[in-house]
PyMOL Python script that loads the backbone (N, CA, C, O; Angstrom):
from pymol import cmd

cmd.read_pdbstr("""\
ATOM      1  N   UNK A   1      29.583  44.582 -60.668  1.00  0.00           N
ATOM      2  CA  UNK A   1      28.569  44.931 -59.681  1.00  0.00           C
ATOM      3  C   UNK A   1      27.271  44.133 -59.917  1.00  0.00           C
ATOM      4  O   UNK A   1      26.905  43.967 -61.080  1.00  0.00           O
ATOM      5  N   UNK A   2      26.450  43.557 -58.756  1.00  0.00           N
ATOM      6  CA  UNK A   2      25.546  43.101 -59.038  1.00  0.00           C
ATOM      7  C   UNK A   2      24.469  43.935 -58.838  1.00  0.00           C
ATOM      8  O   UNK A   2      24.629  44.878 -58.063  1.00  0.00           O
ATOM      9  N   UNK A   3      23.199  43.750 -59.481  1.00  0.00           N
ATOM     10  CA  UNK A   3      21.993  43.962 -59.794  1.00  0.00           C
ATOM     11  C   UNK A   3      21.173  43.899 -58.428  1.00  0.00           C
ATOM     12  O   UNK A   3      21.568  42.893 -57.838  1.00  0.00           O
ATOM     13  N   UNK A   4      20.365  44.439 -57.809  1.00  0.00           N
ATOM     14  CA  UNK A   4      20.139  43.950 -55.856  1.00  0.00           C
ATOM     15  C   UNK A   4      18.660  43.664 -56.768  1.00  0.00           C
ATOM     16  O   UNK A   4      18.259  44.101 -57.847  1.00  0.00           O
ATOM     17  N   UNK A   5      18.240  42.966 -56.029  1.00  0.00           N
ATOM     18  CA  UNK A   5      16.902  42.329 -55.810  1.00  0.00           C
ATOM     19  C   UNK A   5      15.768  43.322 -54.967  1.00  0.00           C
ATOM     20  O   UNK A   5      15.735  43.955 -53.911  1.00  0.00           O
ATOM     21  N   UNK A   6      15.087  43.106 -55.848  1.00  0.00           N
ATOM     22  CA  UNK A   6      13.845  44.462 -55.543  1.00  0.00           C
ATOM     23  C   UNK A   6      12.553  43.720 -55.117  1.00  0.00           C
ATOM     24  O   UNK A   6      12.183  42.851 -55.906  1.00  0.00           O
ATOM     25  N   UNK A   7      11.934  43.879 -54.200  1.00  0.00           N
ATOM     26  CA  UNK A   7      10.598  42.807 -53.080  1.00  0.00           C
ATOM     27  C   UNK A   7      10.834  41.729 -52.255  1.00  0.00           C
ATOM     28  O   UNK A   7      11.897  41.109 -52.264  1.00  0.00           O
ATOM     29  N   UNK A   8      10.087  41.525 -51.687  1.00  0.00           N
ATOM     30  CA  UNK A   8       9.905  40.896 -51.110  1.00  0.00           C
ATOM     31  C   UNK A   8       9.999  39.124 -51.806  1.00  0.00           C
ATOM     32  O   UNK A   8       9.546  39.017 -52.945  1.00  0.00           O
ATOM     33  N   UNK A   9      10.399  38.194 -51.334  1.00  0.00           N
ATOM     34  CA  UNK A   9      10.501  37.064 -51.859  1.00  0.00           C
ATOM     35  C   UNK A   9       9.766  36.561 -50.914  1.00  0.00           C
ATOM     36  O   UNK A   9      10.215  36.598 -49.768  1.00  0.00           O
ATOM     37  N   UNK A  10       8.376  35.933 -51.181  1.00  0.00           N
ATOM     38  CA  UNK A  10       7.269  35.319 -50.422  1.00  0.00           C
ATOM     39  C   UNK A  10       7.544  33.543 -50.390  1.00  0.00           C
ATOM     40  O   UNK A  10       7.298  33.035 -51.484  1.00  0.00           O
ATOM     41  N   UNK A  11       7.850  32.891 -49.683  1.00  0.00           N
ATOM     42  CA  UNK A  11       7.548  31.618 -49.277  1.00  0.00           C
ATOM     43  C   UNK A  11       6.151  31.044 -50.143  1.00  0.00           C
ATOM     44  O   UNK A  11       4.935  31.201 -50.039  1.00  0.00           O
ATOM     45  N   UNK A  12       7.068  30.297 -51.041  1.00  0.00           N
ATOM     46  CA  UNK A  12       5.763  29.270 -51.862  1.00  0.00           C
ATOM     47  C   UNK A  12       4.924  28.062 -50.814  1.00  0.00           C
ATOM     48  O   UNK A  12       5.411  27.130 -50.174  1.00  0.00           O
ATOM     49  N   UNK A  13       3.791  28.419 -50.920  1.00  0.00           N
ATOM     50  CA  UNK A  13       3.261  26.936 -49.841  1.00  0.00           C
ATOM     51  C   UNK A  13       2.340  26.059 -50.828  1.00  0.00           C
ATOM     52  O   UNK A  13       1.553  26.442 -51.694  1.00  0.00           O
ATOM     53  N   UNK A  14       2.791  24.385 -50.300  1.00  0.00           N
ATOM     54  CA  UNK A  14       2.107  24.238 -51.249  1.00  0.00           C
ATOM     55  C   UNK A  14       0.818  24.178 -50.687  1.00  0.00           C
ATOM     56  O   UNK A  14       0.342  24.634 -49.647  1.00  0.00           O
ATOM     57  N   UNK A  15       0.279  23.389 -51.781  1.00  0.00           N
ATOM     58  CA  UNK A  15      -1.152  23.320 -52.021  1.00  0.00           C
ATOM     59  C   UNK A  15      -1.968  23.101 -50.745  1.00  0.00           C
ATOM     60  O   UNK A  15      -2.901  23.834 -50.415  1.00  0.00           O
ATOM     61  N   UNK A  16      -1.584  22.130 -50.112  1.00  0.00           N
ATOM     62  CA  UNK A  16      -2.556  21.606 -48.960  1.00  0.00           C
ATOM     63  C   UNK A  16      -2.577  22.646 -47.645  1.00  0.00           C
ATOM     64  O   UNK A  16      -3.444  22.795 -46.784  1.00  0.00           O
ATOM     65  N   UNK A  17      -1.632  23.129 -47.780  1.00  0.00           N
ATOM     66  CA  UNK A  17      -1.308  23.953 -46.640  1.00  0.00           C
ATOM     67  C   UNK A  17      -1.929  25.493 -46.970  1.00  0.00           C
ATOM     68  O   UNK A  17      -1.607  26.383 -46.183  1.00  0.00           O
ATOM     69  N   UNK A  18      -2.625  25.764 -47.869  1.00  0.00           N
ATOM     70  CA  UNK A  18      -3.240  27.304 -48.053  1.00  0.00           C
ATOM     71  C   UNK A  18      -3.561  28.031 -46.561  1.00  0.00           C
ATOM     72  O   UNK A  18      -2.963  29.026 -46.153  1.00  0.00           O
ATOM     73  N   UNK A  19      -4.311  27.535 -46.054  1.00  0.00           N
ATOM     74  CA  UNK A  19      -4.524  28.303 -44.911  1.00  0.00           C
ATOM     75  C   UNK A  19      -3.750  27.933 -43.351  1.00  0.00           C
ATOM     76  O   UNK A  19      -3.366  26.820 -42.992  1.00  0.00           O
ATOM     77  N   UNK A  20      -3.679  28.979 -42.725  1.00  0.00           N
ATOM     78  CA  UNK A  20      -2.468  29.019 -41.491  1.00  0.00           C
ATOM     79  C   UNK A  20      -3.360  28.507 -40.542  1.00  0.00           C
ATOM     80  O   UNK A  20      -4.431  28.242 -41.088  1.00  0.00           O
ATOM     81  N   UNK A  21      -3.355  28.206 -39.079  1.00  0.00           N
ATOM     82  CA  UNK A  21      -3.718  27.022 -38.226  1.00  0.00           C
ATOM     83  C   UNK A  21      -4.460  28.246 -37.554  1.00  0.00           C
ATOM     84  O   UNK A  21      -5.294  27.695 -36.835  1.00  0.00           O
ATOM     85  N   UNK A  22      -4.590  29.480 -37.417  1.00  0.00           N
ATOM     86  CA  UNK A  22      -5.150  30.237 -37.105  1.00  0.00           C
ATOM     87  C   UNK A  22      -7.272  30.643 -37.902  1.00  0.00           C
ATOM     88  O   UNK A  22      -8.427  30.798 -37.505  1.00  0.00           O
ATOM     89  N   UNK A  23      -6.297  30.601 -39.384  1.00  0.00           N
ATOM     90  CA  UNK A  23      -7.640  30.425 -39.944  1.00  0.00           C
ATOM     91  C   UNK A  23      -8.010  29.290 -40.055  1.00  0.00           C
ATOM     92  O   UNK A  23      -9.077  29.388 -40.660  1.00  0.00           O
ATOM     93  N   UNK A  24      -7.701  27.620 -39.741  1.00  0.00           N
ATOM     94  CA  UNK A  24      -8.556  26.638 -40.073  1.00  0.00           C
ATOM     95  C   UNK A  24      -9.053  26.756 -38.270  1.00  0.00           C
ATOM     96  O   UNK A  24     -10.061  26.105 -37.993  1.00  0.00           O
ATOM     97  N   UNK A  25      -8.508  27.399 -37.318  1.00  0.00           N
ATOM     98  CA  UNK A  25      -9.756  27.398 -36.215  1.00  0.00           C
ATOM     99  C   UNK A  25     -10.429  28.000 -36.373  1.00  0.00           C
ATOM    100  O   UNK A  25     -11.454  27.515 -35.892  1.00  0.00           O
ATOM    101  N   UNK A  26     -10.697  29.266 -36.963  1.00  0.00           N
ATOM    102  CA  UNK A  26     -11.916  29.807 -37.040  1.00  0.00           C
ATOM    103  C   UNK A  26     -12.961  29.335 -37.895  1.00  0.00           C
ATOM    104  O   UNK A  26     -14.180  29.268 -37.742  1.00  0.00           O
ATOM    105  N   UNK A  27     -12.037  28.960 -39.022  1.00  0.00           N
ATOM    106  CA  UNK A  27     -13.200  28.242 -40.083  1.00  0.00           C
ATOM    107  C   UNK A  27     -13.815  27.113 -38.690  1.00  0.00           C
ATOM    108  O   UNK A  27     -14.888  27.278 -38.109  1.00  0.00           O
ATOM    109  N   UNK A  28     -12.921  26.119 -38.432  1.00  0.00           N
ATOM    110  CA  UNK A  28     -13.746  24.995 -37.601  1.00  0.00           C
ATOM    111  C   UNK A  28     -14.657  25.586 -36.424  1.00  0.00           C
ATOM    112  O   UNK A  28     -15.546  24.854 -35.989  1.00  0.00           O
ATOM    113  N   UNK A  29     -14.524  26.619 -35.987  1.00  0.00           N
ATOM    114  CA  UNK A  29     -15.596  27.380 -35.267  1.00  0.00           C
ATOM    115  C   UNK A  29     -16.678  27.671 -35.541  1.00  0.00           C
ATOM    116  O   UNK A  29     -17.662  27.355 -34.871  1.00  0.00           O
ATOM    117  N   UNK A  30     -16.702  28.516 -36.877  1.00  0.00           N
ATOM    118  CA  UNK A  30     -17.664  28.931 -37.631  1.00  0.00           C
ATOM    119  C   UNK A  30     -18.875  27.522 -37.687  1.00  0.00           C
ATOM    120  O   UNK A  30     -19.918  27.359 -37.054  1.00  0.00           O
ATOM    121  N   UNK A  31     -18.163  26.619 -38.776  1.00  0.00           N
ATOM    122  CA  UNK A  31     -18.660  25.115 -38.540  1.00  0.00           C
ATOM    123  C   UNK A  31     -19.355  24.942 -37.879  1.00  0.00           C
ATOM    124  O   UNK A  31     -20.561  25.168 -37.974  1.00  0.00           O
ATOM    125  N   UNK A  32     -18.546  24.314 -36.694  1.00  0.00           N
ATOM    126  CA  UNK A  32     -19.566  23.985 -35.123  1.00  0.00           C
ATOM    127  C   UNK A  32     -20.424  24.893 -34.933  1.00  0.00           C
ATOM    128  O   UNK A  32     -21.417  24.199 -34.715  1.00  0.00           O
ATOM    129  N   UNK A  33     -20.745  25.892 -34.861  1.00  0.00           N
ATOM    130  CA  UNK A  33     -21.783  27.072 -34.867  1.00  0.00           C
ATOM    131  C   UNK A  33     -22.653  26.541 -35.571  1.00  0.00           C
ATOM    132  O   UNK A  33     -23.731  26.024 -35.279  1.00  0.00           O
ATOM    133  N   UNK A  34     -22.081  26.708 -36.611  1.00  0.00           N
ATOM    134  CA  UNK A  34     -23.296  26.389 -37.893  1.00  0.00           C
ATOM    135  C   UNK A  34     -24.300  25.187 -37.621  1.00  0.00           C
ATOM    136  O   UNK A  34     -25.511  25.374 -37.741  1.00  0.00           O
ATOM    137  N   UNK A  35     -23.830  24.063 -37.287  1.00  0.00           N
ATOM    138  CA  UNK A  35     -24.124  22.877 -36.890  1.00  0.00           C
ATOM    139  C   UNK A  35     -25.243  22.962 -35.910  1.00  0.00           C
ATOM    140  O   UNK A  35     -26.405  22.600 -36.095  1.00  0.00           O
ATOM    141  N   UNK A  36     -24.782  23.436 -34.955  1.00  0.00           N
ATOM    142  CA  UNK A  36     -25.403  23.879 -33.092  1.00  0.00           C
ATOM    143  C   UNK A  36     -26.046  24.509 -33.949  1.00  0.00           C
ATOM    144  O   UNK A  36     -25.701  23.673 -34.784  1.00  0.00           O
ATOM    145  N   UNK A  37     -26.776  25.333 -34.647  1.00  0.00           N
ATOM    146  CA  UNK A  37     -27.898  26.268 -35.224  1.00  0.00           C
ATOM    147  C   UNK A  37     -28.656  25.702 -35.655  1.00  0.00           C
ATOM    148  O   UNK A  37     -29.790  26.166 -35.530  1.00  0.00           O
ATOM    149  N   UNK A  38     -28.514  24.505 -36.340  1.00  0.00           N
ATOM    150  CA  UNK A  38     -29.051  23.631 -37.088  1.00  0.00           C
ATOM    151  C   UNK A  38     -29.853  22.198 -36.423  1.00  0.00           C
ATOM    152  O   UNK A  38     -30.901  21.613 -36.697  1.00  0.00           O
ATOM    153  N   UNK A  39     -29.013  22.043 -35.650  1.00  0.00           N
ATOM    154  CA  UNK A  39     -30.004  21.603 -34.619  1.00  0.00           C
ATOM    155  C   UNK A  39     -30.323  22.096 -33.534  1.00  0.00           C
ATOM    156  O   UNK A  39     -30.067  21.258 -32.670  1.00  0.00           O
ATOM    157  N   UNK A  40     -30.761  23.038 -33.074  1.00  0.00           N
ATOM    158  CA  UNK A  40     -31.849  24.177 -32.874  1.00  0.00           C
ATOM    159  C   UNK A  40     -32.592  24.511 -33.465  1.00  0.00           C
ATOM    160  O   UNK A  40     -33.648  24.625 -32.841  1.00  0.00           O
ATOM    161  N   UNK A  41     -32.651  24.789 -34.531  1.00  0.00           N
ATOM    162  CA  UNK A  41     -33.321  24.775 -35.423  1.00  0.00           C
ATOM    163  C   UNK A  41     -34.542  23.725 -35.333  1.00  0.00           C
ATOM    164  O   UNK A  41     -35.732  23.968 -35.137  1.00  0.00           O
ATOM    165  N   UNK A  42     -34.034  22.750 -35.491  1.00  0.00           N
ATOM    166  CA  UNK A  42     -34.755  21.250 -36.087  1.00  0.00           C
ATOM    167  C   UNK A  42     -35.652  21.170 -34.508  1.00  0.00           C
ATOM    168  O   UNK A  42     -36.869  20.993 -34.453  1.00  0.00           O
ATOM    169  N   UNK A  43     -34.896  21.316 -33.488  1.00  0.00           N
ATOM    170  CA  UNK A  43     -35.551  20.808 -32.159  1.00  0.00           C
ATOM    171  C   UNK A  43     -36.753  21.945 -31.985  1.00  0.00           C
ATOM    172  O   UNK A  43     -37.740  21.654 -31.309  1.00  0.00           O
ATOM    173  N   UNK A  44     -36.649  23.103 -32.547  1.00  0.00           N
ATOM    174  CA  UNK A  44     -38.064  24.239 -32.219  1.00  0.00           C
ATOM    175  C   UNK A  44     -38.500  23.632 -33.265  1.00  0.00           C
ATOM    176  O   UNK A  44     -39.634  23.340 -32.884  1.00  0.00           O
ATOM    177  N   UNK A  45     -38.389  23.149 -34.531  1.00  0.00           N
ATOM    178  CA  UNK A  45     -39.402  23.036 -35.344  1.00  0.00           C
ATOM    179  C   UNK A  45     -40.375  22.101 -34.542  1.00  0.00           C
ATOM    180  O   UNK A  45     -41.556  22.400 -34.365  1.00  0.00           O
ATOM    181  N   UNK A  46     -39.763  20.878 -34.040  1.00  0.00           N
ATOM    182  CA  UNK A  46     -40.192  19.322 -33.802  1.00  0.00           C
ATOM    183  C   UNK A  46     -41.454  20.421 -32.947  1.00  0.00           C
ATOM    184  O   UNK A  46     -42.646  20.551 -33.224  1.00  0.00           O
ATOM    185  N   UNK A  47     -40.663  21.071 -31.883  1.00  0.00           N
ATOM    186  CA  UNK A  47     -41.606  21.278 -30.745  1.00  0.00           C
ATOM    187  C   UNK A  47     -43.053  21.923 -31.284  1.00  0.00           C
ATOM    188  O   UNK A  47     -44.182  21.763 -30.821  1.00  0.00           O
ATOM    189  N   UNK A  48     -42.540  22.824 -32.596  1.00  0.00           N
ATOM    190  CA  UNK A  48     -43.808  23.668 -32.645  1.00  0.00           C
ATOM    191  C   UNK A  48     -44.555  22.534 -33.346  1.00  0.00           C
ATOM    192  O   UNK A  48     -45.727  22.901 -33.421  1.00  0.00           O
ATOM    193  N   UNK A  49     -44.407  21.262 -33.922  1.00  0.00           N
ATOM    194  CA  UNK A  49     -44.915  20.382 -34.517  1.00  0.00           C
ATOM    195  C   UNK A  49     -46.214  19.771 -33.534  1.00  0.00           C
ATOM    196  O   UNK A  49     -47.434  19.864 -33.664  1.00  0.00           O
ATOM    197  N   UNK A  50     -45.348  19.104 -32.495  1.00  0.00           N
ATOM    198  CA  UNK A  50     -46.167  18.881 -31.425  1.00  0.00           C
ATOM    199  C   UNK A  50     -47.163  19.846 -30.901  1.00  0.00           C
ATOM    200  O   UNK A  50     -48.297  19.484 -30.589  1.00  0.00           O
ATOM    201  N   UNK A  51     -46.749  21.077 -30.799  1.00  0.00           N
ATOM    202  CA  UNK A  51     -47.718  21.902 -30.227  1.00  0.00           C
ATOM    203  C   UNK A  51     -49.292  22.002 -31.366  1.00  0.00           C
ATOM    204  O   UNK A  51     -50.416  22.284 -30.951  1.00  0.00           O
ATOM    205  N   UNK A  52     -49.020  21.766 -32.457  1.00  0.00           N
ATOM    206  CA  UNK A  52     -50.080  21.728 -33.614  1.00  0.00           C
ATOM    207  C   UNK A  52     -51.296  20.717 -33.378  1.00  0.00           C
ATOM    208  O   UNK A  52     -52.509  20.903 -33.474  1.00  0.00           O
ATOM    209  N   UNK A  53     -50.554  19.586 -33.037  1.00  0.00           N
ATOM    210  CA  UNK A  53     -51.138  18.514 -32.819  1.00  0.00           C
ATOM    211  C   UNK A  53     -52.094  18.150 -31.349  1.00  0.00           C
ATOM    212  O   UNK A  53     -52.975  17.290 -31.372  1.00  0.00           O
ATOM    213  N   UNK A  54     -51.886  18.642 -30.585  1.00  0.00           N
ATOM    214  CA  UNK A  54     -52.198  18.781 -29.586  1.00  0.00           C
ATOM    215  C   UNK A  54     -53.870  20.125 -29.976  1.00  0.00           C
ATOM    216  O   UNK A  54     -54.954  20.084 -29.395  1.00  0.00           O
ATOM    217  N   UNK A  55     -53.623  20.710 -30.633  1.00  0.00           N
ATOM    218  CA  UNK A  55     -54.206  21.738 -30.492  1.00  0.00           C
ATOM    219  C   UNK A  55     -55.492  21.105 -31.111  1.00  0.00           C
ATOM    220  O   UNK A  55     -56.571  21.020 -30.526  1.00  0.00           O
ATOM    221  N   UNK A  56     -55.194  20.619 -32.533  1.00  0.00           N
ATOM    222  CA  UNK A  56     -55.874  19.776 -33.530  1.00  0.00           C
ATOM    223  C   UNK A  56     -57.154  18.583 -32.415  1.00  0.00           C
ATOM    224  O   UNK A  56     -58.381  18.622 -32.323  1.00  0.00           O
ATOM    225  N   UNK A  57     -56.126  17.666 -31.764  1.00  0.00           N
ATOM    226  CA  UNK A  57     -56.846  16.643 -31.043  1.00  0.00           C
ATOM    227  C   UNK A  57     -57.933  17.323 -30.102  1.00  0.00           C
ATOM    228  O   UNK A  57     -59.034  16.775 -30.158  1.00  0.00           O
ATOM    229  N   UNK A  58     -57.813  18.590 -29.110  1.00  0.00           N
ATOM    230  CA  UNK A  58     -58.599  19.340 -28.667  1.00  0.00           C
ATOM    231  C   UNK A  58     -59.932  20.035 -29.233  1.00  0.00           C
ATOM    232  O   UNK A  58     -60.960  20.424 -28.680  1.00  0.00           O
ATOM    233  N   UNK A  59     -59.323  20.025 -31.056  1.00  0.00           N
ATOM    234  CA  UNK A  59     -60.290  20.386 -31.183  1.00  0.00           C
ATOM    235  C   UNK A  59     -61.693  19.080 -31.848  1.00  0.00           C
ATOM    236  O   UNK A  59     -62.924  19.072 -31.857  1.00  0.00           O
ATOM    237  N   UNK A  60     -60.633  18.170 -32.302  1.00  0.00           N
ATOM    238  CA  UNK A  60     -61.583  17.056 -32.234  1.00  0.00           C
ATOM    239  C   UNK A  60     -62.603  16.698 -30.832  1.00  0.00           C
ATOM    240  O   UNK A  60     -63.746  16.266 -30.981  1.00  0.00           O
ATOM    241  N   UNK A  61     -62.203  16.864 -29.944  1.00  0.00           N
ATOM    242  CA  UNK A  61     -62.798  16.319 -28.597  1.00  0.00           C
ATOM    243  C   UNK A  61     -63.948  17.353 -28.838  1.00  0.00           C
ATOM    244  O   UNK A  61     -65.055  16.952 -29.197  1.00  0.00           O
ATOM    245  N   UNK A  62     -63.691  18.680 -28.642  1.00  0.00           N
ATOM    246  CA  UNK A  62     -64.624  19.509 -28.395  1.00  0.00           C
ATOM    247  C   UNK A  62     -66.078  19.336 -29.688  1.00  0.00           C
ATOM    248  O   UNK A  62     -67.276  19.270 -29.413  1.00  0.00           O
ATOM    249  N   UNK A  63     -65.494  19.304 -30.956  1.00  0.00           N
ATOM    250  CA  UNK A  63     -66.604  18.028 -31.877  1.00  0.00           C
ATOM    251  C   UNK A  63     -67.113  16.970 -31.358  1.00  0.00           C
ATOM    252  O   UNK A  63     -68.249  16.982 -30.883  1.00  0.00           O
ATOM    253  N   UNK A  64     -66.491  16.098 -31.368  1.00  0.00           N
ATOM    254  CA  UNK A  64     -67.693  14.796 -30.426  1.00  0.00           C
ATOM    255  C   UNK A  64     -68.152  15.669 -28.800  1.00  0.00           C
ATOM    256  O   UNK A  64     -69.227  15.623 -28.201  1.00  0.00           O
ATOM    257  N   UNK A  65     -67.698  15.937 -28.671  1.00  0.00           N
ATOM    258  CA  UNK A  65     -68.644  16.414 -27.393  1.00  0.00           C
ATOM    259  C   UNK A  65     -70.310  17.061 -27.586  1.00  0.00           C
ATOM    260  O   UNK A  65     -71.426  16.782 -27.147  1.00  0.00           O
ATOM    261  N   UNK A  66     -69.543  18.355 -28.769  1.00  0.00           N
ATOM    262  CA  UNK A  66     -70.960  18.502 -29.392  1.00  0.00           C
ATOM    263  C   UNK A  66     -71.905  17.999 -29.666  1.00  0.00           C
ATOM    264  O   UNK A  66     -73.031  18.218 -29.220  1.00  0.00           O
ATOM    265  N   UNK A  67     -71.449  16.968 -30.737  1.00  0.00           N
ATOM    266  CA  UNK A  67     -72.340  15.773 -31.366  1.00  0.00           C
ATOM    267  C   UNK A  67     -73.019  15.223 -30.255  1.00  0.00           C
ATOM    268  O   UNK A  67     -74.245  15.202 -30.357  1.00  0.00           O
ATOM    269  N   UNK A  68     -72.518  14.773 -29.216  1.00  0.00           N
ATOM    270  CA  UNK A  68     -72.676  13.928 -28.641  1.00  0.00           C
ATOM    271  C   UNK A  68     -74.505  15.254 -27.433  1.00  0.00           C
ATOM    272  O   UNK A  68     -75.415  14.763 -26.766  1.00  0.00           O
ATOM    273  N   UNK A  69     -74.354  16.130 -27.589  1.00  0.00           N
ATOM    274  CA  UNK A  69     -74.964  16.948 -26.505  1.00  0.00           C
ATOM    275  C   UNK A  69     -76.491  16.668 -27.863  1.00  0.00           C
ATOM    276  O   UNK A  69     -77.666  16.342 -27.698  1.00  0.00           O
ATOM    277  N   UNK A  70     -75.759  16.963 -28.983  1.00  0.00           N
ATOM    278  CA  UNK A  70     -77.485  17.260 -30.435  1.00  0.00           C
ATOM    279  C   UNK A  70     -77.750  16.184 -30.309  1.00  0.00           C
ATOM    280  O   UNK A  70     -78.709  15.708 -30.916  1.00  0.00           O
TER     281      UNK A  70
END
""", "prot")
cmd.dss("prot")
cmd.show_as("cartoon", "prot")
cmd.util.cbc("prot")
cmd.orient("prot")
């Protein structure tokens, strides 16, 4: 009589293949997200950059104007 085999016998994968085509789309989703955030990011910074500068030069003008009245 033989001995029966007790579990499950799981499919060895190798190495390269760890994750199923299901999870490398989400990972690559996640990604692209991440990315698209990142430049958003960068494009409000730029803008609030500009907005600084603008504010700055205004207030130079309004100095020589002064000067210019004493």
């Amino acid at each position: 009589k033989k001995k029966k085999k007790r579990g499950k016998k799981r499919k060895r994968r190798r190495r390269g293949e760890r994750e199923g085509k299901k999870e490398k789309k989400k990972k690559e989703k996640k990604r692209k997200g991440k990315e698209r955030d990142k430049k958003e990011r960068k494009k409000r910074k730029k803008e609030k950059k500009g907005k600084g500068k603008k504010r700055k030069e205004k207030k130079e003008k309004k100095k020589r104007r002064e000067k210019r009245r004493k």
